[in-house]
N, C-alpha and C positions, 0 to 999 in steps of 0.2 A: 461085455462090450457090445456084441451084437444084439440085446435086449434094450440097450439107452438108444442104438440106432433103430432100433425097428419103432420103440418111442416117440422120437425126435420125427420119424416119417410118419405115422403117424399122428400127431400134432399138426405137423405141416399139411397135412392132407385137410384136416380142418378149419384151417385159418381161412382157405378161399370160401369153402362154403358159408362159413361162419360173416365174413365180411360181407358176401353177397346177401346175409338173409339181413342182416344190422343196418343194411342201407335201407330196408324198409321197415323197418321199428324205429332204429338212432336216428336216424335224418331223415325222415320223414318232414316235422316240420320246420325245421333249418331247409330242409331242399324244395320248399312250396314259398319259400319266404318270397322270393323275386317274384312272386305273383302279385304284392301289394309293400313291401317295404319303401320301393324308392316313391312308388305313386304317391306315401304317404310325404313325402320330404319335400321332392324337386318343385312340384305343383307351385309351392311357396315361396319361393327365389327366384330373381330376374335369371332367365336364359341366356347368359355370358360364359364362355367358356371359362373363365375361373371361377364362377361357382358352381357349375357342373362338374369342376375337374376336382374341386374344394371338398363338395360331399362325395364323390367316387372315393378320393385319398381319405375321407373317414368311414368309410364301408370298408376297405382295405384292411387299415390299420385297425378296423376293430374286429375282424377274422382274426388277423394275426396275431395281434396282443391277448384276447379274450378266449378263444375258441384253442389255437395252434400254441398260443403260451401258457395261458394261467390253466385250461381244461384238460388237456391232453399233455402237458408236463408234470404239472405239479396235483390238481385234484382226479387225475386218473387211479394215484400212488393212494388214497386215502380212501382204501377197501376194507371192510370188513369180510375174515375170512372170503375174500373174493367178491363181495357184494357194495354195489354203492347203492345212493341212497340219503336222504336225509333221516329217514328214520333210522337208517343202515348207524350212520355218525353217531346219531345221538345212543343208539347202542354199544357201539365202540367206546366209546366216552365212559360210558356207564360205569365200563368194567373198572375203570382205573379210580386210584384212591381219590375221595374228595369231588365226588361228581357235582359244581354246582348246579342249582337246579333253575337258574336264569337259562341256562343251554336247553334244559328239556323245555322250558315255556319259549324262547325262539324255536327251537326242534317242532313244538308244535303246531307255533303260526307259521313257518315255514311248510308241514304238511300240510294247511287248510288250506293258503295259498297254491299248494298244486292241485288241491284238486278243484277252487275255481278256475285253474286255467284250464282243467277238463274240458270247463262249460266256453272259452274264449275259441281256442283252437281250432274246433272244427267249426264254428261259428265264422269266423273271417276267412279261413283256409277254403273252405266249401264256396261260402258266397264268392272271393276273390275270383273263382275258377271262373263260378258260373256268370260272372261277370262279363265273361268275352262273347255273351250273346249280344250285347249291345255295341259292338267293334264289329258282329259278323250281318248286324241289321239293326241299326235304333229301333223298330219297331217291334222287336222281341224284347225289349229291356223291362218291360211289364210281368215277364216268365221269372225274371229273376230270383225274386223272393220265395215266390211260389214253388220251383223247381230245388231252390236250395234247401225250403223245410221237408220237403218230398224226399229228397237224399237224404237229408238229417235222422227223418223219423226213421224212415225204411233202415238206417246201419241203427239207431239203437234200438229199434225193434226186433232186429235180428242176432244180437247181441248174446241170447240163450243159447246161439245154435254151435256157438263158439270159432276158432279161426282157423281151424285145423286142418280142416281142406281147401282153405284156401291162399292160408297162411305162406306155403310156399313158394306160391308167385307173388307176393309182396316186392321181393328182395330184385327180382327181374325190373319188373313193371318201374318202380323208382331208380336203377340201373338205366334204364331206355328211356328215364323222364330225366335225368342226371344227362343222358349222350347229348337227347335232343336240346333241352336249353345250353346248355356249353355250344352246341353248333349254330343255334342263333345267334348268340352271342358272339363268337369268333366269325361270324359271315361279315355282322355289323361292324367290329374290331379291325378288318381287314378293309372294310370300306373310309375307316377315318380313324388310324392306328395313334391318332393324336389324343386319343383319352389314356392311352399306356402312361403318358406322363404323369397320369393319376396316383403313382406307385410313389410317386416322391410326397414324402411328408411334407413339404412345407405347404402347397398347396391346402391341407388339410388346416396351418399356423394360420397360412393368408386368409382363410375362409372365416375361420371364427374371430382372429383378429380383425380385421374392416369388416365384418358383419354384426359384429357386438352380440348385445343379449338377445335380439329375434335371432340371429344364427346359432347361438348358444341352443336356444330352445329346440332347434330343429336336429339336434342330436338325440332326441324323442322317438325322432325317424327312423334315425341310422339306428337306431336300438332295435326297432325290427329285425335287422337283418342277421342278429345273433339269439333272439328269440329261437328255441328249442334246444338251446346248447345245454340246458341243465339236462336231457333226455340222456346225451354223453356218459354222464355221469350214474344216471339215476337205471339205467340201463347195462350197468359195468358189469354186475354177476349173471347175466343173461347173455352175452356174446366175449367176454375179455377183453382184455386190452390192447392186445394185438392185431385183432379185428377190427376193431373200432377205430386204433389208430391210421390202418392201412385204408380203409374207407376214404376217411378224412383225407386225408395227404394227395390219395390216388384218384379219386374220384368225386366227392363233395366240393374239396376246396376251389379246386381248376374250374368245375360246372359252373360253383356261384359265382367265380370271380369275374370270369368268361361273360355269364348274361349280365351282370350290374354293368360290368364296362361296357357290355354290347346295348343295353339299354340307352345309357350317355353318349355311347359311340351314336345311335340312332337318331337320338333327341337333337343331336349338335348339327347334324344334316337334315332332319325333318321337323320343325319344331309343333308341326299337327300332332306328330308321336305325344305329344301330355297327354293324352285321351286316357290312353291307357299304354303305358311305357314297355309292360309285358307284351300282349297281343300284338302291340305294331311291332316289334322284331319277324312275326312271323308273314311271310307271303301270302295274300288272297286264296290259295289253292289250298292250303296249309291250314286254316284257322278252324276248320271244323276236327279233324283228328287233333289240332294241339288243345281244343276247349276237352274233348273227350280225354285225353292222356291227363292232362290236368286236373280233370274229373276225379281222373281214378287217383292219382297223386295225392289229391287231398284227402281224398276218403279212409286212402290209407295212413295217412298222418293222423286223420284223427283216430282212427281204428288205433292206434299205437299208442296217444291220448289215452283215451277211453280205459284202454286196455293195463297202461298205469295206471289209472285211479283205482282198479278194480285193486292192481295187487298194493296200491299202498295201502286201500282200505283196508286188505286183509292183514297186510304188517300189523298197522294200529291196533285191529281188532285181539289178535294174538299178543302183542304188547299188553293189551287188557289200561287202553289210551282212549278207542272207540268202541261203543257201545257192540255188541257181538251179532253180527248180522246174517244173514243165510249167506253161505259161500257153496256157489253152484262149481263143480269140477266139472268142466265140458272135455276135458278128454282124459281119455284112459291111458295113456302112454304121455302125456306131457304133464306136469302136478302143478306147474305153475299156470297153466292156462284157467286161469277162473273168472266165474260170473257173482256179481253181488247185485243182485234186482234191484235193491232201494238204492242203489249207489246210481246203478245207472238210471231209474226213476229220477231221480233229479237231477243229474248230469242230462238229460233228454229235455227235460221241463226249462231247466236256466238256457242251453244253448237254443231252442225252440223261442223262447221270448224274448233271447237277444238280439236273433234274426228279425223276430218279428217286428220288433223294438225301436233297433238299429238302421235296419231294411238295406245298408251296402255295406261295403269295405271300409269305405274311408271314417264312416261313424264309428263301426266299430273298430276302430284302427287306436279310437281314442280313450279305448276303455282296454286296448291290450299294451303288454308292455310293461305297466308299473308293474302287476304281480310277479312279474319273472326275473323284473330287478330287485325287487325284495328278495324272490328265490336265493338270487344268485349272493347275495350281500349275506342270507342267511346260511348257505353251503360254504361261504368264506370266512365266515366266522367260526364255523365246526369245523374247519377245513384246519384252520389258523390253531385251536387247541389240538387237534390230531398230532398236528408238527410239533408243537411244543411237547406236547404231555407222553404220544407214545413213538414217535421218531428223533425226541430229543432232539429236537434242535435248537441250538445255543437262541435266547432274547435276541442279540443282535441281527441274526441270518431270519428269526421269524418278523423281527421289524423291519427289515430292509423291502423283502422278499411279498409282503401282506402289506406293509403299505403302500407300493406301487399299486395293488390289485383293489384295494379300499378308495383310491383316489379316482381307478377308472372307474368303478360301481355307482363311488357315489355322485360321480361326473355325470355319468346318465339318469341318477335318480332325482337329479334335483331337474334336469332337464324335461323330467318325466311328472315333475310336480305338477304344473299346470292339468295334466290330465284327469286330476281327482275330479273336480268341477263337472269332466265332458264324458262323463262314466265311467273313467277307473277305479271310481269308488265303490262299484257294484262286486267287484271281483274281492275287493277289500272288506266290503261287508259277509258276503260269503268264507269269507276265511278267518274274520272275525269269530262270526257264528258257530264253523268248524272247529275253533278254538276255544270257543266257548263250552262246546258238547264235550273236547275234548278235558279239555280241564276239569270240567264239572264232573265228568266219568270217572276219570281220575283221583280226584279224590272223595267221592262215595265210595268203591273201593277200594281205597286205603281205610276210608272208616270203617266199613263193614269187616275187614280183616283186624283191625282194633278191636272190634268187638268179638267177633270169633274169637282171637288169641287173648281174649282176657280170663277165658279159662283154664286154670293153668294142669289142670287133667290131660293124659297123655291117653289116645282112645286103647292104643294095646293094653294099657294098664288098666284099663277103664274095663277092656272085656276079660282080664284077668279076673279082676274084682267084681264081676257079674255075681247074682246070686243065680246062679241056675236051675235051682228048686222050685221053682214055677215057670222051666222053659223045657220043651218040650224036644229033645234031638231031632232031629233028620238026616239023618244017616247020606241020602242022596242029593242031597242041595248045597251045593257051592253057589254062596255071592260072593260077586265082586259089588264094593261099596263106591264109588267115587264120591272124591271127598274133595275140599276146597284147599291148596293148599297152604293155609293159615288156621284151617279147624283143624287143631290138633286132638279136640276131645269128640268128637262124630255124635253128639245128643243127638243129631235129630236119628241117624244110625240107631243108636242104642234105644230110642223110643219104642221104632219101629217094632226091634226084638221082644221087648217088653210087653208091646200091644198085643200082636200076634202069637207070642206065648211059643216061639219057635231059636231053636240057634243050630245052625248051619253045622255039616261037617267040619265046614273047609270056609275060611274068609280073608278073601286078598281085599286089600286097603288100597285104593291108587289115586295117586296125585299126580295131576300133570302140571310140569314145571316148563314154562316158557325162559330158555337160556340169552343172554345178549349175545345170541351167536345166529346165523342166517342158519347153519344148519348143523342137527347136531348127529355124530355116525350115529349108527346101529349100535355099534359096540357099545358107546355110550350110552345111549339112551336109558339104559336101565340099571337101576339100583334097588336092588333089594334088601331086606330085613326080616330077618327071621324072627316075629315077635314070641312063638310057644308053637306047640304041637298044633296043626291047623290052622294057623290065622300068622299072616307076612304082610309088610310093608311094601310095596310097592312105587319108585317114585318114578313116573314118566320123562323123559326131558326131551321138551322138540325145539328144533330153534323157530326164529320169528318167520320164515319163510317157507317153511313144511308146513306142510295138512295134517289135521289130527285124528286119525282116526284108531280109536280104542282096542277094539273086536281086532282091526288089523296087525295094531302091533303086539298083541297078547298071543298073535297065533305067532307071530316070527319069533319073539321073546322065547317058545317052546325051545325052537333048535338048538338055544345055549343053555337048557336046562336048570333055568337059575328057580326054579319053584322047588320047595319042599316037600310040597304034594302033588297029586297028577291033577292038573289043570283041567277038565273038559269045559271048552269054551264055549261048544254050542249048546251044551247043556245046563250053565251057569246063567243066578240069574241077576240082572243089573239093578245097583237102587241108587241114584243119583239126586245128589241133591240141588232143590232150587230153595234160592232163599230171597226172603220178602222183607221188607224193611217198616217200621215204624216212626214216623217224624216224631221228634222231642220236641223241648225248645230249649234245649241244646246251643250255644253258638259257639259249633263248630262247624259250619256253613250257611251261607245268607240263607233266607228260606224260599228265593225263587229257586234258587240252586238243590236244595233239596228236592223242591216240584218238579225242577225240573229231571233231576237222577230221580227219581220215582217214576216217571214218566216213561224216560229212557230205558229206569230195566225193564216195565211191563210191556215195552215192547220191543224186546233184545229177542233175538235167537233161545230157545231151551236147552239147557244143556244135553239134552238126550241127541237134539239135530246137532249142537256142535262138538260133542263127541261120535258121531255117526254111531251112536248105540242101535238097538234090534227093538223098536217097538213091543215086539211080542212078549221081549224076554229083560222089560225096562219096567221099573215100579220108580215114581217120580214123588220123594219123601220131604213135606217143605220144615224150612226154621226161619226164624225172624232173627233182627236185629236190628237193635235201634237204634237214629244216627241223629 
């Protein structure tokens, strides 16, 4: 009894921290939005108190329906082993019988889509800030641009050094950016408490109703303002749900609601406020600390950006979705903190020329938005077979429940049409592209494992039936082989022996098996097979969210004794294989698509770097295969 209490205290003791560090990863950019959401909207409608109180009442109701109902009720619950995620889903999915595979082809325009919004995010969130230098002097609005790629480069230039030391005042600093807009906002609220009546839906009926289809459109706007809510989600195995919820409720929702009504509150007593509807909340003494605070607000929004794309990449990559890329570990105590160079190479390059491109807010205002309602339309539709397939929930409760949530999605996407034309197509093409790598990866490795497994020789039988009479013992050489796990017969393995005119004391066989699970124990991880005297099977299993490193887990593997001979690992030597492809003319894929996966794998990671094998003690043995 007194072991579940010390548990439960425990726990409890984490939740505060845990919510404090979530407000600067989770709402990052949900809590930068009020720096350009409403500028995007109001601008565009006659200044009358019922269309100001019209779009307030759909900024309301779209927290509350979108973010406080469909996010944090219903797609909080749809975790993989505790992880969410679109890639998370699409491997949940996986497990259950009859996976279509429509789900994996939205699963992964859905992933190419996040990570163009890498490139969108700190592109309008940065500029938006630095925007307030033409509120604190027109004659600084020339710095703009200039100061926003200057920020831009300098965070992904620094990108290698990782977030580790600075990581923990994130959670503060958005905390004190959360107090201070909720008290602008409530100063403004308290000077003309007649935008409260914003709260009432019908206002929101009135608006679209007598405003027709240009009012329809400008829910394009209002879509801003729940722009980063997939973070919620895509962030769920990283802080919990409890965290994340308590954030939201206690401290997100009140800040944003607070500045949008104190924005309208302002607008409706000053109507010069259109300049810029953020900054004029703040007092003349005020404006250089809130552009600073702003500063940092964004920067870490995108840092939090950034810092997803790194780890979706690395999901895909481990899925074996995306091509295998260098995965830098910037710290030693946290596994999920990583760097991928070429990820962020062009996550720097796309958000660097949209600036350049775009040159404010408001253009690029017009290129953001569609890909995060695609997101969202596509985490609702994996959302929607979760329910059905593994929470069993009756057809009826999943149509009631998903059509409500399909109606408001696609209420904003059609609203969001227009923007393909004014650059939203750039983030669409980008996730096209994404999609394209991704699929064409996909299945060259499926072909290449066709070809592997078309031999139907098992490699332990295969060294059974060695003829050893022309090989030469070594009494003190143990390899370990790594092998692919669909080369059941290890030729190129067995050449090697042949060549060299050598066979091992001792030969562990290992295969690393990527499971549809975020993470797989220790305990599991390993399965052995005792093929004869000296030579076992070994099959790794990691989930899509762990690091793979070989050397490391063969030394923990020791302490449960599952080898049949005595392991010395530093004295064993590695022979891993790469393998190389030859084009047919085959059509069993188009032939750019071939150029192109030929392309991709000669410039993929080695397996020696994505095993983190010992150079010294790594012989790298190739084989072909033709596709």
């Amino acid at each position: 009894m007194n072991e579940n209490k010390n548990e439960v205290s425990k726990n409890k003791n984490k939740t505060l921290p845990l919510t404090l560090a979530a407000l600067g990863v989770v709402y990052g950019d949900l809590g930068t939005s009020p720096l350009y959401a409403l500028q995007q909207t109001i601008p565009h409608i006659s200044l009358n108190p019922n269309n100001i109180l019209g779009i307030l009442s759909l900024v309301f109701w779209s927290l509350i329906l979108v973010i406080s109902t469909v996010y944090v009720t219903v797609f909080l619950r749809a975790d993989n082993e505790g992880e969410g995620g679109i890639l998370s889903l699409v491997s949940l999915l996986k497990r259950q019988r009859k996976f279509p595979r429509s789900l994996f082809l939205i699963g992964v325009l859905g992933a190419g889509l996040l990570l163009a919004d890498g490139m969108l995010t700190p592109a309008i969130s940065v500029i938006s800030a630095i925007e307030g230098l033409k509120i604190i002097s027109p004659n600084l609005s020339h710095y703009i641009v200039p100061v926003s790629l200057l920020i831009l480069f300098l965070l992904y230039f620094s990108q290698h050094l990782g977030t580790t030391k600075i990581g923990f005042v994130f959670g503060p600093i958005l905390l004190c950016w959360f107090i201070i807009i909720g008290i602008l906002g409530g100063v403004a609220i308290v000077k003309n408490p007649t935008v409260l009546h914003a709260i009432n839906p019908y206002y929101a009926f009135h608006f679209l109703y007598h405003g027709g289809w240009p009012a329809y459109v400008l829910l394009s706007g209002v879509f801003l303002v729940i722009t980063g809510s997939e973070a919620m989600y895509t962030d769920l195995g990283q802080f919990g749900k409890l965290p994340i919820r308590i954030g939201w409720f206690s401290i997100v929702l009140p800040s944003l609601l607070l500045n949008y009504f104190g924005q309208g509150a302002n607008l409706l007593l000053d109507p010069s406020a259109i300049l810029n509807l953020f900054y004029s909340l703040a007092p003349d003494w005020f404006l250089y600390p809130l552009l600073i605070i702003s500063t940092l607000a964004t920067i870490i929004a995108s840092q939090a950006v950034i810092t997803a794309s790194f780890s979706l990449a690395k999901q895909a990559i481990l899925l074996n979705i995306f091509p295998r890329l260098s995965i830098v570990h910037t710290s030693k105590d946290e596994k999920g903190q990583v760097y991928v160079p070429q990820i962020n190479f062009i996550l720097a390059t796309g958000t660097l020329l949209l600036v350049a491109i775009f040159k404010n807010s408001d253009s690029l205002a017009a290129a953001f938005g569609m890909s995060v309602n695609l997101v969202m339309i596509i985490v609702a539709t994996l959302v929607m077979f979760v329910a059905r397939r593994c929470w069993k929930w009756s057809a009826v409760k999943v149509l009631l429940v998903f059509s409500i949530i399909f109606i408001i999605d696609l209420a904003f996407l059609v609203a969001n049409l227009h923007k393909i034309f004014e650059g939203a197509w750039i983030p669409l093409a980008v996730a096209i592209l994404c999609g394209i790598i991704m699929l064409t990866w996909d299945k060259g490795v499926r072909l290449i494992h066709s070809c592997l497994s078309m031999n139907k020789k098992i490699l332990p039988e295969v060294i059974k039936g060695l003829d050893k009479s022309h090989l030469h013992p070594i009494d003190e050489l143990t390899i370990i082989f790594m092998t692919d796990p669909e080369d059941e017969a290890g030729d190129g393995f067995i050449q090697y022996l042949k060549l060299n005119h050598i066979l091992p004391k001792e030969i562990l066989i290992v295969k690393i098996i990527i499971d549809d699970l975020p993470y797989v124990n220790e305990r599991n991880q390993y399965g052995i097979d005792n093929v004869n005297q000296g030579v076992c099977y070994l099959k790794l299993h990691y989930g899509f969210m762990q690091s793979i490193n070989v050397p490391a887990a063969l030394k923990a593997a020791l302490k449960f004794n599952i080898f049949p001979f005595s392991l010395d690992i530093k004295n064993s030597l590695y022979l891993v294989e790469e393998i190389g492809i030859t084009m047919t003319k085959r059509k069993n894929m188009f032939y750019w698509q071939k150029k192109l996966f030929l392309f991709l794998l000669r410039n993929s990671s080695e397996n020696i770097d994505f095993y983190q094998l010992p150079y010294q003690r790594t012989i790298t043995i190739g084989s072909y295969c033709d596709i």
